[in-house]
C-alpha positions as CSV (number, residue, x, y, z in Angstrom):
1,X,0.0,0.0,0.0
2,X,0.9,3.4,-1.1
3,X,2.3,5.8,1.8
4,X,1.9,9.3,1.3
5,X,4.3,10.4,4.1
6,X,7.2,8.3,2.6
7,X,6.6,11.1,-0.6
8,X,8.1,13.6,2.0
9,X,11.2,12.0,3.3
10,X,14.2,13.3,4.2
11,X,14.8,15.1,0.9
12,X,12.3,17.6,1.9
13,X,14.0,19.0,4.5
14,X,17.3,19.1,2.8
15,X,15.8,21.0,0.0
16,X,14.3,23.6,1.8
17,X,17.7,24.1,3.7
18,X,18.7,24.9,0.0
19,X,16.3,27.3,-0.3
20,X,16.9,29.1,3.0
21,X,20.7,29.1,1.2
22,X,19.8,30.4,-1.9
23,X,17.3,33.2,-0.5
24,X,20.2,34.6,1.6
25,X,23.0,34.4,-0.8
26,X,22.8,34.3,-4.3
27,X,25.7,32.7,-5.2
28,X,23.1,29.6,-4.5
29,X,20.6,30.5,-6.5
30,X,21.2,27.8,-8.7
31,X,21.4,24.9,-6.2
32,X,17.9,26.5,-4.3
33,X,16.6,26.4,-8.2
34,X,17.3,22.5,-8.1
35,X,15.5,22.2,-5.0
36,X,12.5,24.1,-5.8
37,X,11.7,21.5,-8.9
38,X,12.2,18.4,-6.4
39,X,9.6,20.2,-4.0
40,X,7.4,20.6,-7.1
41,X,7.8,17.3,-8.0
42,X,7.3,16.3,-4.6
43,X,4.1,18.1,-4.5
44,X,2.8,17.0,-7.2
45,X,3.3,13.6,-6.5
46,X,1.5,14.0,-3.1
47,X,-1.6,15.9,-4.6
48,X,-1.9,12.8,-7.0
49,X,-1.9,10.3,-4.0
50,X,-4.0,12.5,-2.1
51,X,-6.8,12.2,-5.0
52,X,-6.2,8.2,-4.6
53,X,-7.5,8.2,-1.0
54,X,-10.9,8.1,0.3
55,X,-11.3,11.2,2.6
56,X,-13.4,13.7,4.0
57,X,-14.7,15.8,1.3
58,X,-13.6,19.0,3.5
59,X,-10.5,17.6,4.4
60,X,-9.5,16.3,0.6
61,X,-10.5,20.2,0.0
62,X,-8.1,22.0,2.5
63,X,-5.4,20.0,1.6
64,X,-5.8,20.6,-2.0
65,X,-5.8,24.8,-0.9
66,X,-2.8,23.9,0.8
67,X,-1.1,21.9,-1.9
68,X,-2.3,24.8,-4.6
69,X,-0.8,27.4,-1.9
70,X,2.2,25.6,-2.0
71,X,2.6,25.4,-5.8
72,X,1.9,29.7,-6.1
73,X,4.9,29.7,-3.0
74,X,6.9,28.0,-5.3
75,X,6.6,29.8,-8.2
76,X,7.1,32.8,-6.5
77,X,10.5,31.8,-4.5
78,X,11.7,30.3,-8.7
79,X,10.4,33.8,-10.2
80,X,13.3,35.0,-7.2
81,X,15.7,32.9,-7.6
82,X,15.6,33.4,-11.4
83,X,16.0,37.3,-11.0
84,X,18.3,37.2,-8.2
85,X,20.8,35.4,-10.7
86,X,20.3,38.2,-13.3
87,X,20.7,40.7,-10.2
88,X,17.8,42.9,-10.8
89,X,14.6,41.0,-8.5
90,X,11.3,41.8,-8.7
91,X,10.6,40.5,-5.1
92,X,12.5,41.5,-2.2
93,X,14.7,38.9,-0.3
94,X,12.8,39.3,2.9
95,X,9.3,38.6,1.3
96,X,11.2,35.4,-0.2
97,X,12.3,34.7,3.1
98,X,8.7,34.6,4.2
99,X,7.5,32.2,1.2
100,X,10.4,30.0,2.0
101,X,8.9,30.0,5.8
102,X,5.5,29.2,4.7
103,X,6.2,26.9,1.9
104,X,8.6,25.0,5.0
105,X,5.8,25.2,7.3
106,X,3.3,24.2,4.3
107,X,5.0,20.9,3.4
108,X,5.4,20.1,7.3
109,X,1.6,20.1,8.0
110,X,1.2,18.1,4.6
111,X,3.4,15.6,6.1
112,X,1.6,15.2,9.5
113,X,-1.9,14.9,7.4
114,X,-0.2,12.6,5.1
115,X,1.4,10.5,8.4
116,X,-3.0,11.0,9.2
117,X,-4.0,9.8,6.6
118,X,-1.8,7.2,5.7
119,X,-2.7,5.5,9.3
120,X,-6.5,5.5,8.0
121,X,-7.3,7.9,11.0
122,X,-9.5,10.1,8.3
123,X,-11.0,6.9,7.2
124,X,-11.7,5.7,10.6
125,X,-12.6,9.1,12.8
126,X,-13.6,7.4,15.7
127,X,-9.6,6.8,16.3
128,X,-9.4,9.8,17.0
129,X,-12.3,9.8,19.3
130,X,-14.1,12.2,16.8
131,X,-17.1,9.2,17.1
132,X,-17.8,6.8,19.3
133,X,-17.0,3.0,18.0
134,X,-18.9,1.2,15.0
135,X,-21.4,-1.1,15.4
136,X,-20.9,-3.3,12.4
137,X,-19.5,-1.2,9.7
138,X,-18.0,-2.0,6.7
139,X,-15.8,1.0,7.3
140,X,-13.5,-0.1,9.9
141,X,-13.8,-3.8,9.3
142,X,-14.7,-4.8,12.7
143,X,-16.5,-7.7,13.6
144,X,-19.2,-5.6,16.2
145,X,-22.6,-6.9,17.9
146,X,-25.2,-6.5,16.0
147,X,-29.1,-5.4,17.3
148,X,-30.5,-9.2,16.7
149,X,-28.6,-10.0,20.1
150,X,-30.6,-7.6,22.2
151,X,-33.9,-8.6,20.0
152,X,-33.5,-12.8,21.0
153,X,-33.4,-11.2,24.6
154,X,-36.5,-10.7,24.8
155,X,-38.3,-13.2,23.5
């Protein structure tokens, strides 16, 4: 079975230490560049197996804001990278330091959902207390009593 989270990885984290790199200095421009298309990549890939699982309507929705928010972060942080190489930036390096920040603190939420989601808590809400406990779903699985034991009580 597919795991979303394993999309993240550690490659996350060292790209968006790139970016932190090539936002501050841009001798690393380039190398932050590199980065940026393995986050796109990576964020694509997510929003595909995203669309794969069965969620929550709502939820499916907020994460694909969030993964569409990420994308526009992206393109943003490229479009300054790209003119910070030519020397003449259309954004200012501390509004890229911000979209590096969010996009960082955009992929770490996606990870926790997709950690969520790939332990079926979404599918299964009362996991997370959200419900009290099946009676015989085809949900969860579960073998649960069914109301015919409470009806042959009382005859």
């Amino acid at each position: 079975m597919e795991r979303i989270q394993d999309l993240f990885g550690d490659t996350t984290a060292a790209c968006i230490a790139d970016i932190y790199e090539g936002v501050a200095n841009a001798r690393q421009a380039e190398r932050a560049l590199d980065a940026l298309e393995k986050i796109e990549g990576t964020i694509n890939d997510a929003e595909a197996a995203f669309e794969r699982k069965e969620l929550d309507p709502i939820l499916k929705e907020n994460i694909g804001k969030q993964l569409e928010y990420a994308k526009k972060t992206t393109l943003r942080l490229k479009r300054f990278l790209g003119d910070a190489q030519g020397g003449d930036a259309t954004i200012d390096q501390q509004q890229a330091r911000r979209d590096a920040s969010s996009l960082h603190l955009i992929l770490n939420a996606l990870q926790q959902i997709a950690a969520e989601v790939d332990r079926d808590y979404v599918k299964r809400p009362h996991l997370m207390h959200a419900l009290p406990p099946c009676t015989g779903c085809k949900t969860c699985g579960d073998t649960c009593e069914t109301k015919d034991k409470g009806e042959e009580e009382k005859d």
